[in-house]
C-alpha positions as semicolon CSV with decimal commas, in nm:
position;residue;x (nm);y (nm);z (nm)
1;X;1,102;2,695;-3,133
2;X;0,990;2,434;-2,910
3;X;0,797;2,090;-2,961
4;X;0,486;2,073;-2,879
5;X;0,456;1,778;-2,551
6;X;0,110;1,630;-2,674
7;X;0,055;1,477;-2,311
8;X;0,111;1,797;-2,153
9;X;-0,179;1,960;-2,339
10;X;-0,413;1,599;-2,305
11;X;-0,334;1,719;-1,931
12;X;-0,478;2,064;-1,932
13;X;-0,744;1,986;-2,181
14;X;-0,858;1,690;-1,943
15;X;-0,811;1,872;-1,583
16;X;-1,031;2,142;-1,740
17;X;-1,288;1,862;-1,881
18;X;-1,292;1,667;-1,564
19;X;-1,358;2,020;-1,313
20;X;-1,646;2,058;-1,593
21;X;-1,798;1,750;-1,551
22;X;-1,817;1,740;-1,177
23;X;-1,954;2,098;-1,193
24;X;-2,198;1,973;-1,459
25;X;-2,289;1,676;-1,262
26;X;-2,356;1,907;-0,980
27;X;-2,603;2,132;-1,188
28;X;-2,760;1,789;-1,368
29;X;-2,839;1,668;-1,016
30;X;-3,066;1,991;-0,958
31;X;-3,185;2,050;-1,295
32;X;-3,266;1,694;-1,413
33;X;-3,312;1,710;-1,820
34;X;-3,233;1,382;-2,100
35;X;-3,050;1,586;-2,379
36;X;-3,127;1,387;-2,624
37;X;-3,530;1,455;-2,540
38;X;-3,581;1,600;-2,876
39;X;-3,548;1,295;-3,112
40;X;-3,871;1,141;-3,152
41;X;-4,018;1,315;-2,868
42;X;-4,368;1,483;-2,885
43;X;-4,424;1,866;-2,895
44;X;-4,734;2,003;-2,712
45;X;-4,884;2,332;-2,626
46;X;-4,815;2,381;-2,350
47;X;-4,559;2,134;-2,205
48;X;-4,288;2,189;-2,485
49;X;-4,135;1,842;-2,655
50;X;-4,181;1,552;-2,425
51;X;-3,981;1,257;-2,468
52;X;-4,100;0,948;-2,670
53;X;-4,188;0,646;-2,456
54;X;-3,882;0,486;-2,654
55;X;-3,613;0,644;-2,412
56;X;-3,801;0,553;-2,062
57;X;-3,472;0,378;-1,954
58;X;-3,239;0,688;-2,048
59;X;-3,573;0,939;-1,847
60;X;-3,540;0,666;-1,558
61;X;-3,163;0,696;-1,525
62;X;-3,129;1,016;-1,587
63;X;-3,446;1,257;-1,468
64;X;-3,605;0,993;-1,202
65;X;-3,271;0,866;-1,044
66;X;-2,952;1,090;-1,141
67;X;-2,732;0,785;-1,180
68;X;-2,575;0,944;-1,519
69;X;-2,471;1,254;-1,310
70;X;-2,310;1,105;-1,036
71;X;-2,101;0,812;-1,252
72;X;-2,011;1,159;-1,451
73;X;-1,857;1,326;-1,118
74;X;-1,691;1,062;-1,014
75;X;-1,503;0,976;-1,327
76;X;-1,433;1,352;-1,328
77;X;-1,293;1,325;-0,943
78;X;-1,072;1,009;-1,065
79;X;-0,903;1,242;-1,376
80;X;-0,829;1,511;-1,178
81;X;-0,669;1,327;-0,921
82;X;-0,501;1,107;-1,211
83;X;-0,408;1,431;-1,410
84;X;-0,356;1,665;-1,108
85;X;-0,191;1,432;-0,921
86;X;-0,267;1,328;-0,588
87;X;0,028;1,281;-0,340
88;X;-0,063;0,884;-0,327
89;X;-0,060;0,845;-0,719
90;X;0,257;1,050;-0,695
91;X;0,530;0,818;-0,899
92;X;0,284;0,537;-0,967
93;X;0,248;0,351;-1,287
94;X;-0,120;0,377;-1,251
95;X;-0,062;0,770;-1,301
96;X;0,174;0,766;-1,543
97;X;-0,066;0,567;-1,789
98;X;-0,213;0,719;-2,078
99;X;-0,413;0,430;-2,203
100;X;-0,621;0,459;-1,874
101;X;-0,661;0,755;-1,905
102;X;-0,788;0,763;-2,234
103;X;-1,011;0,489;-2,133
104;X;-1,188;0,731;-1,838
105;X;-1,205;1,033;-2,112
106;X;-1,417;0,831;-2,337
107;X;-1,624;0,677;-2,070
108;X;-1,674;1,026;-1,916
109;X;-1,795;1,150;-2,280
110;X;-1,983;0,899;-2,347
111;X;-2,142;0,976;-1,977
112;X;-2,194;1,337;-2,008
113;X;-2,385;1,355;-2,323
114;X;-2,663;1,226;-2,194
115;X;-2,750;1,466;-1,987
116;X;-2,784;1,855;-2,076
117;X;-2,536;2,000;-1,838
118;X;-2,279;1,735;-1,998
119;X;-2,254;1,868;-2,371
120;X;-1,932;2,083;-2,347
121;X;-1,788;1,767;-2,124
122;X;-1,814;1,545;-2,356
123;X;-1,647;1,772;-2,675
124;X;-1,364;1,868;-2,426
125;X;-1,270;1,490;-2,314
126;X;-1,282;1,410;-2,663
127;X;-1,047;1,639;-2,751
128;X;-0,826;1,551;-2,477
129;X;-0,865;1,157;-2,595
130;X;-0,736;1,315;-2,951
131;X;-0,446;1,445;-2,756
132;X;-0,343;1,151;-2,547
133;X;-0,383;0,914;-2,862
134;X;-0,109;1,195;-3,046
135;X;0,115;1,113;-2,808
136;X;0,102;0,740;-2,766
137;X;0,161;0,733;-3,104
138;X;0,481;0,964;-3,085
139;X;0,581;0,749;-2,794
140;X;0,608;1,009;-2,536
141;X;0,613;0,916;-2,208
142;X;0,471;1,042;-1,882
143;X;0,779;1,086;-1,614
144;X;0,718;1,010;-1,288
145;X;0,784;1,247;-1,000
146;X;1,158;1,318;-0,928
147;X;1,285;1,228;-0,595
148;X;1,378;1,540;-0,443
149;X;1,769;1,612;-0,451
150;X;1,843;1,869;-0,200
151;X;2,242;1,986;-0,188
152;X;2,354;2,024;0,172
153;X;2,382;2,394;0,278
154;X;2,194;2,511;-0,094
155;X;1,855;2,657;-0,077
């Protein structure tokens, strides 16, 4: 049987994360809602739970202006083109980093669970930070691409 390459998984784990969170930030842009509207909020008939007047920076940044969403896309954009590699980042040190990339998973998390949409986001780039930090510490090591070795007259 075959070792398991950690970084390989952290890879799948965050492409899948990152096309989540820019689909979430997509759906958090038309359906505006704080996630975190329940603690200490106010429940009235009818209206459901407003939130407190404590978290009137997280409702202004979130629900008023969807500045939350859109940093949450765009990290997602930078993983996947980090993780599913762009033909500019192709060979570069900056894509063959895992602490960066561990870096943008946790800000993404920390990002998407704000907002409702974000939930899953946030569990799944955690999981992929778990992964990336396994193989840091097993000192594997993302290869860069391979220049392409044709033989003369092989297909």
């Amino acid at each position: 049987m075959g070792n398991l390459v950690w970084h390989d998984l952290a890879r799948f784990i965050s492409v899948t994360a990152s096309a989540y969170a820019v689909w979430a930030g997509f759906w958090g842009i038309l359906y505006r809602k704080f996630f975190w509207e329940f603690l200490g909020g106010i429940l009235r008939n009818p209206g459901g739970v407003q939130p407190s007047p404590k978290v009137y920076m997280f409702i202004t940044v979130i629900v008023k202006f969807p500045f939350v969403q859109i940093i949450t896309m765009v990290l997602g954009f930078i993983m996947i083109a980090l993780d599913y590699p762009l033909p500019i980042l192709k060979g570069s040190s900056i894509r063959r980093s895992m602490p960066l990339r561990v870096v943008l998973l946790i800000l993404q998390s920390f990002f998407a669970v704000l907002f409702y949409q974000g939930t899953n986001v946030c569990l799944y780039s955690l999981i992929a930070t778990v992964c990336y930090i396994r193989a840091l510490s097993l000192g594997e090591r993302i290869e860069g691409s391979k220049a392409h070795t044709a033989r003369g007259g092989q297909a």
